[in-house]
PQR file of N, CA, C, O and H, with PARSE charges and radii, in Angstrom:
ATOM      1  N   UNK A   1     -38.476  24.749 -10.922 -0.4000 1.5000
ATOM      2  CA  UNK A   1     -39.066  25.119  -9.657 -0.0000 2.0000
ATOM      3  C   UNK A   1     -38.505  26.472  -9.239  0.5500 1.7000
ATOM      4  O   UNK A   1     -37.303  26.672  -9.411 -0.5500 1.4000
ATOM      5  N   UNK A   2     -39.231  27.362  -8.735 -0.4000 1.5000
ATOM      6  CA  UNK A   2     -38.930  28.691  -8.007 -0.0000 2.0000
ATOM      7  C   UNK A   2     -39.045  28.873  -6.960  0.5500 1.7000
ATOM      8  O   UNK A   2     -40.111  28.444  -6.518 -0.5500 1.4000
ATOM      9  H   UNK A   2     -40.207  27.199  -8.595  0.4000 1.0000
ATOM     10  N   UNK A   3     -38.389  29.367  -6.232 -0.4000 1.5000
ATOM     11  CA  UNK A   3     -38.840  29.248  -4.175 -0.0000 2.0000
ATOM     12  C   UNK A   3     -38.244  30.419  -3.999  0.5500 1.7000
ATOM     13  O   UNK A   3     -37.196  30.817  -4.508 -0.5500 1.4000
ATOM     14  H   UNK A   3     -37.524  29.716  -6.591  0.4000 1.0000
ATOM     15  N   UNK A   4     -39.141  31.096  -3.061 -0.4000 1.5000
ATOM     16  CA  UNK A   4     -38.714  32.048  -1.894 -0.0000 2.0000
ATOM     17  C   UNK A   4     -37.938  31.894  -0.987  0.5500 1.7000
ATOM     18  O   UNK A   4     -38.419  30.981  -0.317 -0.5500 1.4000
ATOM     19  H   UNK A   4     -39.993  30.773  -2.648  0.4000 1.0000
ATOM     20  N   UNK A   5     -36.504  32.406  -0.284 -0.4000 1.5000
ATOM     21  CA  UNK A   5     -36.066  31.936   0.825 -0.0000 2.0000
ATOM     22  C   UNK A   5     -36.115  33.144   1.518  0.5500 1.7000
ATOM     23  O   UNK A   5     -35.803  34.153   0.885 -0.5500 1.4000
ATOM     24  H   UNK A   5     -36.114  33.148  -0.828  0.4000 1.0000
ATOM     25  N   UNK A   6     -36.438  33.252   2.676 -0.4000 1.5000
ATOM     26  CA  UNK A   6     -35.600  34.369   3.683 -0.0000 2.0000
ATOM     27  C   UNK A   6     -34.209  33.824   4.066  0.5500 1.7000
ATOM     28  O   UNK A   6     -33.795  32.731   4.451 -0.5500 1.4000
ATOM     29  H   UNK A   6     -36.691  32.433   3.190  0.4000 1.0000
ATOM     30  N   UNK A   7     -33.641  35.057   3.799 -0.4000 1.5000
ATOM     31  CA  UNK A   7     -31.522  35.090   4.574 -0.0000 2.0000
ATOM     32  C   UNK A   7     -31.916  36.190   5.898  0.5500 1.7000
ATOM     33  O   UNK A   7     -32.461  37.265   6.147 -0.5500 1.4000
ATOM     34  H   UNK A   7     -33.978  35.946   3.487  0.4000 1.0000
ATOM     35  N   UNK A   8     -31.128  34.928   6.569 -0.4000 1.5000
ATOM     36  CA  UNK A   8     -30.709  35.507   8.345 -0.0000 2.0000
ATOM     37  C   UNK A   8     -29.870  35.801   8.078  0.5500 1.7000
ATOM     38  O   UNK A   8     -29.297  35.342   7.089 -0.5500 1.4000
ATOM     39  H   UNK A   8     -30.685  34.055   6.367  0.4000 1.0000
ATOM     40  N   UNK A   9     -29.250  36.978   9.050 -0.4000 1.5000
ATOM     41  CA  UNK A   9     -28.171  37.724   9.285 -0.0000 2.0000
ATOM     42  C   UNK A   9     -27.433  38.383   7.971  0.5500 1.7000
ATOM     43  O   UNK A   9     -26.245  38.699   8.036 -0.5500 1.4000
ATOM     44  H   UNK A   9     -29.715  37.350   9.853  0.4000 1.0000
ATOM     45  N   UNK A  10     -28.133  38.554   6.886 -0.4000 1.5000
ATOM     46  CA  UNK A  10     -27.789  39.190   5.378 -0.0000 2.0000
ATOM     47  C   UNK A  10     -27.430  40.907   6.033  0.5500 1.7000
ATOM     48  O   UNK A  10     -28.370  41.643   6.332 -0.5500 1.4000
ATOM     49  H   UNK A  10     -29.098  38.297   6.833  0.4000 1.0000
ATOM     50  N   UNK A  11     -25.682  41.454   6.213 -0.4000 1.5000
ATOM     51  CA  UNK A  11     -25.718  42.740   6.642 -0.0000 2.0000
ATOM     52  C   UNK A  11     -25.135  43.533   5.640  0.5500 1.7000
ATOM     53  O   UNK A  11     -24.539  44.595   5.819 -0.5500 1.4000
ATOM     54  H   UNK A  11     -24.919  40.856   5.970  0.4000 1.0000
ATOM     55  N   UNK A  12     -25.365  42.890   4.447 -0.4000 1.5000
ATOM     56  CA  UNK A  12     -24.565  44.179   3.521 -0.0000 2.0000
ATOM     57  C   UNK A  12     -24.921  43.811   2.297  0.5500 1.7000
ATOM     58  O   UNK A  12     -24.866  42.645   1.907 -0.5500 1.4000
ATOM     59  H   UNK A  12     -25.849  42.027   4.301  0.4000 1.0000
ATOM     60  N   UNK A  13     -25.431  45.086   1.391 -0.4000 1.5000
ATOM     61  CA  UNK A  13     -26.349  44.981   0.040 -0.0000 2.0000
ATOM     62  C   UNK A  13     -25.255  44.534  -0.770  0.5500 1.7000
ATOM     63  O   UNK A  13     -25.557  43.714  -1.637 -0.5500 1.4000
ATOM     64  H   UNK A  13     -25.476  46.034   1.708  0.4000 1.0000
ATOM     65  N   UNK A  14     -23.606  45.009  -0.662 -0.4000 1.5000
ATOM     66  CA  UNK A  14     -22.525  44.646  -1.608 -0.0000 2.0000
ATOM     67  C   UNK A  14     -22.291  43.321  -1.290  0.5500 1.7000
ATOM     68  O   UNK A  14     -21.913  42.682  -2.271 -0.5500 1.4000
ATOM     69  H   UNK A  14     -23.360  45.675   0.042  0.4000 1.0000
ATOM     70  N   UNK A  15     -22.386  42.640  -0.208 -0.4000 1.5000
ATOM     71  CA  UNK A  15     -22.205  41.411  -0.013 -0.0000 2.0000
ATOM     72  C   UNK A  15     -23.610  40.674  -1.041  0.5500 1.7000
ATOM     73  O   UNK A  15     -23.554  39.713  -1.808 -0.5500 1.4000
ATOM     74  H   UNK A  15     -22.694  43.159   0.590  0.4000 1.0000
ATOM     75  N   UNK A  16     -24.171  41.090  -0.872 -0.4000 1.5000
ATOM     76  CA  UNK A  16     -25.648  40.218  -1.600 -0.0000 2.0000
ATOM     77  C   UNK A  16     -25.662  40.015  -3.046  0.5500 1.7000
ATOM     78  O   UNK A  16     -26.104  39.117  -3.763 -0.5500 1.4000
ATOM     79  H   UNK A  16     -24.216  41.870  -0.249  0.4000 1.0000
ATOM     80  N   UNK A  17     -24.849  41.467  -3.335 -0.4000 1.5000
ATOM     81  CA  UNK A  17     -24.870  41.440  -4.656 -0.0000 2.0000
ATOM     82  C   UNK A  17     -23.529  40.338  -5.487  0.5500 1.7000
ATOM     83  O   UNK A  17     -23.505  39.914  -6.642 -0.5500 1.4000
ATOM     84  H   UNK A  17     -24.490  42.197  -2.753  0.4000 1.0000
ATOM     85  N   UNK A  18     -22.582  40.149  -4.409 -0.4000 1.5000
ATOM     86  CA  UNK A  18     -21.683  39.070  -4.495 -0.0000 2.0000
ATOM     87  C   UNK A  18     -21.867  37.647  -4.285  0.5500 1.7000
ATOM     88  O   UNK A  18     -21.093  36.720  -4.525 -0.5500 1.4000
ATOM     89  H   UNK A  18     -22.602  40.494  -3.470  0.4000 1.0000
ATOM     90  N   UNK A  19     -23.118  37.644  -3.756 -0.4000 1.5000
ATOM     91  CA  UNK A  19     -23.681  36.193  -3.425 -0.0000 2.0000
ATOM     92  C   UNK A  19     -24.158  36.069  -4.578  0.5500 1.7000
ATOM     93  O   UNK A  19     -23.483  35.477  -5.421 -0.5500 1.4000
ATOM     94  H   UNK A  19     -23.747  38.397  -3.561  0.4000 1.0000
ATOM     95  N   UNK A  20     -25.448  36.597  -4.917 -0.4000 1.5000
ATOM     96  CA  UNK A  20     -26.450  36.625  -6.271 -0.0000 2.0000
ATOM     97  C   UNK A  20     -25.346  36.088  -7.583  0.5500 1.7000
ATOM     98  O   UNK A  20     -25.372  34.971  -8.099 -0.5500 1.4000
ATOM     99  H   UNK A  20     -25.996  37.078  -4.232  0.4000 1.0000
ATOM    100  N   UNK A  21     -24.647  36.923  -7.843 -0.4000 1.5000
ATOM    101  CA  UNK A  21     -23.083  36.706  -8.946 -0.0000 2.0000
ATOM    102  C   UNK A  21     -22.474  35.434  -8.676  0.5500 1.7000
ATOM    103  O   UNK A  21     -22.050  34.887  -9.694 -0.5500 1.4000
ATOM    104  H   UNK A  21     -24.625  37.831  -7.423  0.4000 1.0000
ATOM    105  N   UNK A  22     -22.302  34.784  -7.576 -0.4000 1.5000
ATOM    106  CA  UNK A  22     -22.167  33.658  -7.492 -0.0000 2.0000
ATOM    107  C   UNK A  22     -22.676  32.120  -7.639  0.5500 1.7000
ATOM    108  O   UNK A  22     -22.347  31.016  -8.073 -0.5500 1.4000
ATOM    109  H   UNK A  22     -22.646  35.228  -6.749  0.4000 1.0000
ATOM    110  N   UNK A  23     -23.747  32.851  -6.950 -0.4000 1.5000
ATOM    111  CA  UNK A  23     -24.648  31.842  -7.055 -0.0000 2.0000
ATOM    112  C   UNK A  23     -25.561  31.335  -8.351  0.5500 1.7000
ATOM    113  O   UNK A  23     -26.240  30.311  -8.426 -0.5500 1.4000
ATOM    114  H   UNK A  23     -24.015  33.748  -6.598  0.4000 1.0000
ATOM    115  N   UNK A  24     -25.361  32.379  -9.349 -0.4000 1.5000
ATOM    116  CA  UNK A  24     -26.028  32.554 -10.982 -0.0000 2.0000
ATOM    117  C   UNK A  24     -24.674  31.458 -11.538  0.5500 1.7000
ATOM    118  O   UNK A  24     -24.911  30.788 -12.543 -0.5500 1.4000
ATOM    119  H   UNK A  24     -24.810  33.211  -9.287  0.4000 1.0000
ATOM    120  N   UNK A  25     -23.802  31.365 -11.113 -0.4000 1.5000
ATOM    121  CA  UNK A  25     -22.637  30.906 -11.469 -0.0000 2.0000
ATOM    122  C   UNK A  25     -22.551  29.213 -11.457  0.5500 1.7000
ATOM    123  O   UNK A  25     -21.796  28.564 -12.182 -0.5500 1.4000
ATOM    124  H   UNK A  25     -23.609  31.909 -10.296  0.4000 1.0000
ATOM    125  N   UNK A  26     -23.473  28.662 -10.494 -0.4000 1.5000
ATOM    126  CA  UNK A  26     -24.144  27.749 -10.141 -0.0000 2.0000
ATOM    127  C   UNK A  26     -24.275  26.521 -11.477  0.5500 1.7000
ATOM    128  O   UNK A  26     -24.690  27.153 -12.448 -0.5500 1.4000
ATOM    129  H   UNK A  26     -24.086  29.190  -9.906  0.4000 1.0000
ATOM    130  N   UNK A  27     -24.187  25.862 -11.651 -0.4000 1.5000
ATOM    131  CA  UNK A  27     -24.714  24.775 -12.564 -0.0000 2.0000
ATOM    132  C   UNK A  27     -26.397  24.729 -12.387  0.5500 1.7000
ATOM    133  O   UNK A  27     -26.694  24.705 -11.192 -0.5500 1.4000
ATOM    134  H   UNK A  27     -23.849  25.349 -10.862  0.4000 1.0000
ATOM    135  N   UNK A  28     -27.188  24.716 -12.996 -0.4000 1.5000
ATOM    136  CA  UNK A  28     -28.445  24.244 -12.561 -0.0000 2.0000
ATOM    137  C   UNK A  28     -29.347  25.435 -12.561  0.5500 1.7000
ATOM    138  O   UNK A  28     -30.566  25.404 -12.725 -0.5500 1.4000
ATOM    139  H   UNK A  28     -26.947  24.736 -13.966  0.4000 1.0000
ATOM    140  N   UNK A  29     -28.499  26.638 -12.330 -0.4000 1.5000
ATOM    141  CA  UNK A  29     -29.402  28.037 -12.109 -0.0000 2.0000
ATOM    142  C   UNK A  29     -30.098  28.383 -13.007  0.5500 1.7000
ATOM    143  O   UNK A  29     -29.601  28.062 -14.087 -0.5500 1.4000
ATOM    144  H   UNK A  29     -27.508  26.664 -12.196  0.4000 1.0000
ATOM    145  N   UNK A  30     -31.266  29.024 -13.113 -0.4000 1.5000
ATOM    146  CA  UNK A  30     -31.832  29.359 -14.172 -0.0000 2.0000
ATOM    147  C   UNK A  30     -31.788  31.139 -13.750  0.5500 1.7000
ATOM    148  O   UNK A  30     -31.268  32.094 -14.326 -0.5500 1.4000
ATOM    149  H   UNK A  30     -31.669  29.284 -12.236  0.4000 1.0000
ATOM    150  N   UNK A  31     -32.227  31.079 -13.057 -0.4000 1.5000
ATOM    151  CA  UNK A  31     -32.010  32.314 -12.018 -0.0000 2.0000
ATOM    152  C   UNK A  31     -32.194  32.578 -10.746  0.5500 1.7000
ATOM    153  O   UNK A  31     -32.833  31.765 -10.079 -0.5500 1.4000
ATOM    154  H   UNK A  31     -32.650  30.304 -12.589  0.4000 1.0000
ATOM    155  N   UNK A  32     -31.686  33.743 -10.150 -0.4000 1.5000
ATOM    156  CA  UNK A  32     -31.558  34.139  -8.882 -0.0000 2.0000
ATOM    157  C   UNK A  32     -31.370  35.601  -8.829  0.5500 1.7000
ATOM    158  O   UNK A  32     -30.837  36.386  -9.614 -0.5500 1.4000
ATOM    159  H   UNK A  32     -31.167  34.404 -10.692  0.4000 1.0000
ATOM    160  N   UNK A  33     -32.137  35.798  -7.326 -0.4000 1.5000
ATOM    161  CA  UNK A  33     -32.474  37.224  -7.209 -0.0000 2.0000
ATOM    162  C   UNK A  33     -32.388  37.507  -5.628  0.5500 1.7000
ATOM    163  O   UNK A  33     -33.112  36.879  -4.856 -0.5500 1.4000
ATOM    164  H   UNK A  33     -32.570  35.160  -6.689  0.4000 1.0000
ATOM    165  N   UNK A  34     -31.293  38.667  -5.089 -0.4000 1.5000
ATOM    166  CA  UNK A  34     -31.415  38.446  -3.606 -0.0000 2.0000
ATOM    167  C   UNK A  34     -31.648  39.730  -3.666  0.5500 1.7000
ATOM    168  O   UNK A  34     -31.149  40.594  -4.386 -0.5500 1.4000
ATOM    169  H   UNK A  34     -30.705  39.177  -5.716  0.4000 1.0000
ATOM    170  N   UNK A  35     -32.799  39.810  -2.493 -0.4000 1.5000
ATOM    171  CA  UNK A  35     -32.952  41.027  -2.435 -0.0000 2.0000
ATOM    172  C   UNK A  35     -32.709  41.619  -0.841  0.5500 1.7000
ATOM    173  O   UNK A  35     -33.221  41.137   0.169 -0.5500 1.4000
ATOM    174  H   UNK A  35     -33.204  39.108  -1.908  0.4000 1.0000
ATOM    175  N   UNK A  36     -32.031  42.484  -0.883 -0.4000 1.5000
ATOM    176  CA  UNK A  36     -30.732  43.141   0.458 -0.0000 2.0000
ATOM    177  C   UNK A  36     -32.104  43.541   1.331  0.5500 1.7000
ATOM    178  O   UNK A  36     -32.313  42.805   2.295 -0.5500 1.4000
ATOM    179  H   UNK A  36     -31.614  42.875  -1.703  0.4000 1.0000
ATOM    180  N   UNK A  37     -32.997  44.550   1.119 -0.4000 1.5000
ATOM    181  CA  UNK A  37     -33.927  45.100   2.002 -0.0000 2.0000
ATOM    182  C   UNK A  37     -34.991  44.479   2.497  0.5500 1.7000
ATOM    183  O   UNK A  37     -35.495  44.819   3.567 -0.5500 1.4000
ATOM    184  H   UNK A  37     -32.827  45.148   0.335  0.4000 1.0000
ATOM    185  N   UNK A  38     -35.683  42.974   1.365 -0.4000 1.5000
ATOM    186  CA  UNK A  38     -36.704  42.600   2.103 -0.0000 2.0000
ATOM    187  C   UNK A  38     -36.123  40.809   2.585  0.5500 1.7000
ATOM    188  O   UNK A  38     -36.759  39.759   2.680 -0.5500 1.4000
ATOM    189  H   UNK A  38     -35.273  42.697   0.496  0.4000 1.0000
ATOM    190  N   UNK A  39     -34.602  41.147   2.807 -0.4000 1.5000
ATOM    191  CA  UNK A  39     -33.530  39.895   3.260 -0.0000 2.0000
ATOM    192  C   UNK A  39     -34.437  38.390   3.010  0.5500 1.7000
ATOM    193  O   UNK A  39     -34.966  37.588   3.781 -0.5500 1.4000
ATOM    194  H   UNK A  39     -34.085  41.999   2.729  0.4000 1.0000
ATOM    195  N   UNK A  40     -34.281  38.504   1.258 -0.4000 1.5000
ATOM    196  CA  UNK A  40     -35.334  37.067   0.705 -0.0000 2.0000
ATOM    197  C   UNK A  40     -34.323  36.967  -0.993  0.5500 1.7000
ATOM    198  O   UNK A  40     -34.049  37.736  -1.914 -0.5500 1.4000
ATOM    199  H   UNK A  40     -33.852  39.155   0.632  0.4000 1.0000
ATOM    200  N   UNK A  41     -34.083  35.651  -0.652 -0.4000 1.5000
ATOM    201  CA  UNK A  41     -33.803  35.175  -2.069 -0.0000 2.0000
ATOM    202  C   UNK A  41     -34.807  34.335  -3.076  0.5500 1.7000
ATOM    203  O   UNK A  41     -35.654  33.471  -2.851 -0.5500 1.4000
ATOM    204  H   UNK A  41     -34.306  35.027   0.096  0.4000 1.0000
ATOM    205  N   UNK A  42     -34.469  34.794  -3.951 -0.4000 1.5000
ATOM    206  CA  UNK A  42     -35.347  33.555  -5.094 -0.0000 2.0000
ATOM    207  C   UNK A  42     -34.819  33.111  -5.757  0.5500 1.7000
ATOM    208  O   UNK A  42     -33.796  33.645  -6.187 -0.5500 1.4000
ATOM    209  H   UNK A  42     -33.780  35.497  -4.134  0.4000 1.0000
ATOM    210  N   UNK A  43     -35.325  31.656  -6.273 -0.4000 1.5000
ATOM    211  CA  UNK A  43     -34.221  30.478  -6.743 -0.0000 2.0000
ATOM    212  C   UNK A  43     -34.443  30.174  -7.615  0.5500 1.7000
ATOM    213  O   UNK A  43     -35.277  29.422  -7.111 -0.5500 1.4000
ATOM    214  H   UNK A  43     -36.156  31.223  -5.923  0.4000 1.0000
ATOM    215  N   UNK A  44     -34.548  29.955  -8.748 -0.4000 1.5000
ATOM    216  CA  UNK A  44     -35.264  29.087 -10.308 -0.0000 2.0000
ATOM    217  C   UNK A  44     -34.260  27.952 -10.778  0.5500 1.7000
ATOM    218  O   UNK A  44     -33.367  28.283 -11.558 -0.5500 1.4000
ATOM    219  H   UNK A  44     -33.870  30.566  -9.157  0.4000 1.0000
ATOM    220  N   UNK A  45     -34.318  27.083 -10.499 -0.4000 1.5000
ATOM    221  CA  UNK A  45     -33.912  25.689 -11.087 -0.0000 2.0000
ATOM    222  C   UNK A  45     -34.471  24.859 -11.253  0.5500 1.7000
ATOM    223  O   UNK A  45     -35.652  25.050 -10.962 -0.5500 1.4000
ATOM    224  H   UNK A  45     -35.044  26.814  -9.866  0.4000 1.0000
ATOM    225  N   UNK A  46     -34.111  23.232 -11.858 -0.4000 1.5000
ATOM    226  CA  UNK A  46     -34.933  22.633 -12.595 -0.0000 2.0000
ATOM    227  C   UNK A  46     -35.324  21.744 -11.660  0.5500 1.7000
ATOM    228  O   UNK A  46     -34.278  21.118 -11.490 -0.5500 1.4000
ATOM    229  H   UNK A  46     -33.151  23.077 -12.094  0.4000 1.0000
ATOM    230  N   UNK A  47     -35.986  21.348 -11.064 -0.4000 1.5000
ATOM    231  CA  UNK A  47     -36.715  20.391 -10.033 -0.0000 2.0000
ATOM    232  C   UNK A  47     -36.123  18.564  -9.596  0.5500 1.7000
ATOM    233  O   UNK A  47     -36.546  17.768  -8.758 -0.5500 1.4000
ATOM    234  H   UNK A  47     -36.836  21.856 -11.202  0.4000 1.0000
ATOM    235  N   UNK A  48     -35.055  18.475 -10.561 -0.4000 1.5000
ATOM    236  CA  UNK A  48     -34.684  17.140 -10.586 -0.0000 2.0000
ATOM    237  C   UNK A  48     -33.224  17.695  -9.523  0.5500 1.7000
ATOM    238  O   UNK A  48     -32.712  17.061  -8.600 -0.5500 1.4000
ATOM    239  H   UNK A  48     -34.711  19.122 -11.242  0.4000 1.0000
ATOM    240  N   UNK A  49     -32.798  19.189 -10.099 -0.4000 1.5000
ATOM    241  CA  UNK A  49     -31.488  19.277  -9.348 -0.0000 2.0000
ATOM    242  C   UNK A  49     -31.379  20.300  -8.382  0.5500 1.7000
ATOM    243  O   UNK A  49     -30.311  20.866  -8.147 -0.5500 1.4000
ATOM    244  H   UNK A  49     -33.213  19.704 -10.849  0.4000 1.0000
ATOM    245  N   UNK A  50     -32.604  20.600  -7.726 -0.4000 1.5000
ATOM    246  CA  UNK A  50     -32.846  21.676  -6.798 -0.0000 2.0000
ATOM    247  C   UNK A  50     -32.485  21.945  -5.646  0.5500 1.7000
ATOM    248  O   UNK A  50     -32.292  23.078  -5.205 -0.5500 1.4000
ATOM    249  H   UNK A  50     -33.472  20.140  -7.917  0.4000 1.0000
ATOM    250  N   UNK A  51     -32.368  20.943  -5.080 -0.4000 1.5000
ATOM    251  CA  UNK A  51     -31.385  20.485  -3.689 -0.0000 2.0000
ATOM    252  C   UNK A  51     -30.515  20.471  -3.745  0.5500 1.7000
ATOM    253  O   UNK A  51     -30.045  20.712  -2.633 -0.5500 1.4000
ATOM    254  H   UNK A  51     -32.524  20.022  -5.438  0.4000 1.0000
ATOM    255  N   UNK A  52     -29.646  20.284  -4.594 -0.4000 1.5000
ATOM    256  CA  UNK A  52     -28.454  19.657  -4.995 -0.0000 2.0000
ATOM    257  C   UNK A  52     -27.673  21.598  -5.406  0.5500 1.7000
ATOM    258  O   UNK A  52     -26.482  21.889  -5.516 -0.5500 1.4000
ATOM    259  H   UNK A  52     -30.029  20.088  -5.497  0.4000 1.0000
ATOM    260  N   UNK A  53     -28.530  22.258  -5.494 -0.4000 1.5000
ATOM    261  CA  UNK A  53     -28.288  23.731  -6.417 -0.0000 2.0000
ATOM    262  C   UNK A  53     -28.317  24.396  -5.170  0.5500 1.7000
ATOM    263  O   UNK A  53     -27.328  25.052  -4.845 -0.5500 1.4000
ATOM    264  H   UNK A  53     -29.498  22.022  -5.404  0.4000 1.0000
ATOM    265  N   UNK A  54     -29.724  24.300  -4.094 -0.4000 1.5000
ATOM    266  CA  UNK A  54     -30.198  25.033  -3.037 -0.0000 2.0000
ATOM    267  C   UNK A  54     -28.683  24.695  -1.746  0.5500 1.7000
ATOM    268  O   UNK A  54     -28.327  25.397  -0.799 -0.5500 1.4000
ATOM    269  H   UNK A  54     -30.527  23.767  -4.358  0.4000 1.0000
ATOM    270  N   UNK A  55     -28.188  23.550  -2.176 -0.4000 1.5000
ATOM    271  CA  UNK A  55     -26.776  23.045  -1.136 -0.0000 2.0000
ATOM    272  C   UNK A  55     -25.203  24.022  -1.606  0.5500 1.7000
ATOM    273  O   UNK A  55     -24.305  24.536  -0.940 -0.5500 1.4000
ATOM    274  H   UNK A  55     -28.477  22.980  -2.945  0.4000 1.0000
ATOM    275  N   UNK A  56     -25.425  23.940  -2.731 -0.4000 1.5000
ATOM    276  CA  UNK A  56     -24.258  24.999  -3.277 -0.0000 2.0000
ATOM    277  C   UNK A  56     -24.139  26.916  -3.433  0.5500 1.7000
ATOM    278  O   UNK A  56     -23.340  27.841  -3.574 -0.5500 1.4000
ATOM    279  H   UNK A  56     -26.155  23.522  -3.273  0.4000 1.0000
ATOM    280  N   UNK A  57     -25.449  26.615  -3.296 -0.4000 1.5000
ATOM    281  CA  UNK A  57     -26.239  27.910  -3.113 -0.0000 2.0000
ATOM    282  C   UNK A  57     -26.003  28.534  -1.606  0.5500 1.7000
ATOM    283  O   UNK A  57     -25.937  29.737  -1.355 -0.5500 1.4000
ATOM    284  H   UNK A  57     -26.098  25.863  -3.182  0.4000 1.0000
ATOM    285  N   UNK A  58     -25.912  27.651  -0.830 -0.4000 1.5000
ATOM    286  CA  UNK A  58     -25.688  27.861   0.905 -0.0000 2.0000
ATOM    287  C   UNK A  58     -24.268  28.171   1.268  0.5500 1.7000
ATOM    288  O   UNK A  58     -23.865  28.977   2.106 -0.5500 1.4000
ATOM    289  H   UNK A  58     -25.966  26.673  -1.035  0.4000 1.0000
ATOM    290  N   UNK A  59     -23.528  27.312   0.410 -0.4000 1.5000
ATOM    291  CA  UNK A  59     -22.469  27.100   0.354 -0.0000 2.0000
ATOM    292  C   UNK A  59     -21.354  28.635  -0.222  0.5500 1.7000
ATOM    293  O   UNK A  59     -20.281  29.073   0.194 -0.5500 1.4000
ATOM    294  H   UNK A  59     -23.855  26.658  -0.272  0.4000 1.0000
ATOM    295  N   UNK A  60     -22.073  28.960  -1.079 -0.4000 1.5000
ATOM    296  CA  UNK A  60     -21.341  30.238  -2.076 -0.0000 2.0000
ATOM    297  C   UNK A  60     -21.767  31.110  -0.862  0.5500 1.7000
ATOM    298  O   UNK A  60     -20.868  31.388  -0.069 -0.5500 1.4000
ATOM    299  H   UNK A  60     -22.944  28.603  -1.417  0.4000 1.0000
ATOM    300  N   UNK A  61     -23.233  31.660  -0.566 -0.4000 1.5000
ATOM    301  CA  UNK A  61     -23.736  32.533   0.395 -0.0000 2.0000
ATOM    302  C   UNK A  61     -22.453  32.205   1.904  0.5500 1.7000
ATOM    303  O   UNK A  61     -22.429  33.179   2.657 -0.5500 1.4000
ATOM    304  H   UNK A  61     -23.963  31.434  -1.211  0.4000 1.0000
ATOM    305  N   UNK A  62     -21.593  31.158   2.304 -0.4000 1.5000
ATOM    306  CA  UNK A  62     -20.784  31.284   3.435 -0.0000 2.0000
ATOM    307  C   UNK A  62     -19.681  31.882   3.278  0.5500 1.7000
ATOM    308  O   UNK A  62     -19.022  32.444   4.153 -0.5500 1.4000
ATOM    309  H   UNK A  62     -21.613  30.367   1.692  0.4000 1.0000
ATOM    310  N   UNK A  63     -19.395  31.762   1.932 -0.4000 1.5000
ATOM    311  CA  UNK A  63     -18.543  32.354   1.735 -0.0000 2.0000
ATOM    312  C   UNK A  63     -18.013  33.799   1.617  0.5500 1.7000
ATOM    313  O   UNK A  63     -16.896  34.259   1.854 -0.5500 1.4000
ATOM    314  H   UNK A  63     -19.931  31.306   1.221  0.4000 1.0000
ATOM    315  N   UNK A  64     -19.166  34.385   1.173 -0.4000 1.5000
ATOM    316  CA  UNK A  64     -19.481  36.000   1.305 -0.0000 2.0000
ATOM    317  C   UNK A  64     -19.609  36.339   2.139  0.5500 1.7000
ATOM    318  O   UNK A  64     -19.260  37.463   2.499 -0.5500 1.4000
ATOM    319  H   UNK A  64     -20.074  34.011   0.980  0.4000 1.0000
ATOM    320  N   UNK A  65     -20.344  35.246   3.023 -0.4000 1.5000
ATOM    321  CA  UNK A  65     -20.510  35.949   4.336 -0.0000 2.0000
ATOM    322  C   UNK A  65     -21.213  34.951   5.388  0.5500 1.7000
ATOM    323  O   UNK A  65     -22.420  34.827   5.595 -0.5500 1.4000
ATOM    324  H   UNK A  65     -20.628  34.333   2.731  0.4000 1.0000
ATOM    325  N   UNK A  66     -20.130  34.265   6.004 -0.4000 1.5000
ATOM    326  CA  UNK A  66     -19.670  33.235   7.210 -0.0000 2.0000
ATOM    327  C   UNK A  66     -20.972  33.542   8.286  0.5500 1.7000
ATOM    328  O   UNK A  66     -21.183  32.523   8.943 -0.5500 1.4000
ATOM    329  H   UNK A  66     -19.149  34.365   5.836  0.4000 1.0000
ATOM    330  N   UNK A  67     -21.721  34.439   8.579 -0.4000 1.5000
ATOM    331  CA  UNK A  67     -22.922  34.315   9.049 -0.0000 2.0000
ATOM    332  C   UNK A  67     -24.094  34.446   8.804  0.5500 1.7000
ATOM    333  O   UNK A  67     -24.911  34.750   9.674 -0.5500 1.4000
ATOM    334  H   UNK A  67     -21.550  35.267   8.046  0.4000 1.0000
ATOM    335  N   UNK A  68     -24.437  34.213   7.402 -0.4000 1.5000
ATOM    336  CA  UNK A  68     -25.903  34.410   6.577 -0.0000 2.0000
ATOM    337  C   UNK A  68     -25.962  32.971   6.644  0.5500 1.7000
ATOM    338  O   UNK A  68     -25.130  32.122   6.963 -0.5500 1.4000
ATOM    339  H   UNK A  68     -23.773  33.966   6.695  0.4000 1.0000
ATOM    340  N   UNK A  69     -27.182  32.916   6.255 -0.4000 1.5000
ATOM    341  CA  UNK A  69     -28.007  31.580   6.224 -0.0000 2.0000
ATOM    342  C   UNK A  69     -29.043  31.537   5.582  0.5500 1.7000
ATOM    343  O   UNK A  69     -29.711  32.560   5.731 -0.5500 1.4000
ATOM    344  H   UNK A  69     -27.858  33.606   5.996  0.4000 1.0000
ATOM    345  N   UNK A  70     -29.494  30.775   4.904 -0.4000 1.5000
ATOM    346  CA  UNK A  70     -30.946  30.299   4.343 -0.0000 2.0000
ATOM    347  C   UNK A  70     -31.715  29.681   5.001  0.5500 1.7000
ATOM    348  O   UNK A  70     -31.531  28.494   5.270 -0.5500 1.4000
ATOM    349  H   UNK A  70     -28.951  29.944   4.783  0.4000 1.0000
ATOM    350  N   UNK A  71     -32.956  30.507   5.478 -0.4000 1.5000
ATOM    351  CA  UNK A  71     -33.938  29.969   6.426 -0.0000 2.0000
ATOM    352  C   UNK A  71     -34.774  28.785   5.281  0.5500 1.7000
ATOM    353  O   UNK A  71     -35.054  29.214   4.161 -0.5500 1.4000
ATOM    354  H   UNK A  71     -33.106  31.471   5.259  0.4000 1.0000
ATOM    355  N   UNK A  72     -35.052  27.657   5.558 -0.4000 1.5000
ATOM    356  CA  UNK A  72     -35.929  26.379   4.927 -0.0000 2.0000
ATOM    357  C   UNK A  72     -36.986  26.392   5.514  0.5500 1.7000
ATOM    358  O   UNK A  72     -37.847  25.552   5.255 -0.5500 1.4000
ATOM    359  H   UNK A  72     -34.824  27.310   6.467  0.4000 1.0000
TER
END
């Protein structure tokens, strides 16, 4: 499965690019792509563990940066 997300409050392209690196890091990822200017991620994982990827995925993104978010 592949999904579009918009990220709230995404304020820095080096931060994004530290999320993306992380989040590829992921179990389950097939790929991922954040893109800083049109503040939208894309997700490719396998549909049985997508939630489960899209939760750790939220999780890595707080860490970079304690006020981004993944709009659902």
């Amino acid at each position: 499965m592949k999904k579009v997300f918009k990220l709230e409050d995404l304020d820095c392209a080096h931060c994004a690019a530290k999320m993306q690196d992380a989040i590829a890091k992921i179990d389950g990822v097939k790929a991922v792509s954040i893109n800083f200017l049109m503040q939208k991620m894309t997700l490719e994982a396998d549909d049985a563990v997508f939630e489960n990827v899209l939760k750790k995925a939220q999780k890595a993104i707080k860490k970079v940066e304690p006020d981004c978010r993944i709009v659902l």
